[in-house]
C-alpha positions, 0 to 999 in steps of 0.5 A: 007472103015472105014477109007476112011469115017472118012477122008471125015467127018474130012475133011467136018467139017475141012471146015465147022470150017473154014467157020465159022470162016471167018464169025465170023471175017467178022461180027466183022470186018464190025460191027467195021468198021460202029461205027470208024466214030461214035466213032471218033466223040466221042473222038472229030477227025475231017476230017482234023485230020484223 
C-alpha cells in the first residue's frame, strides 16, 4: 500500500514538473516573439530584408 502512495505522488509531481516547464518555455518564447520586430528595427532590417 506504501508503496502504491509513493508512486501516485512521483507521478503527480512528475506532471506538475513538466507543466511548469511548458510554462516557463512558453513565457520566454512569446515574451521573444513580441521584442523580434522591436529589436529588428534596432539593428536597422527592413520589410523587404526579412
Amino acid at each position: 500500500m506504501e508503496k502504491q502512495i509513493d508512486k501516485k505522488k512521483l507521478a503527480i509531481q512528475f506532471v506538475l514538473l513538466f507543466a511548469i516547464v511548458s510554462a516557463l518555455g512558453d513565457v520566454t518564447y512569446e515574451g521573444a516573439r513580441s521584442v523580434y520586430g522591436t529589436y529588428l528595427g534596432f539593428l536597422g532590417a527592413s520589410a523587404v530584408s526579412i
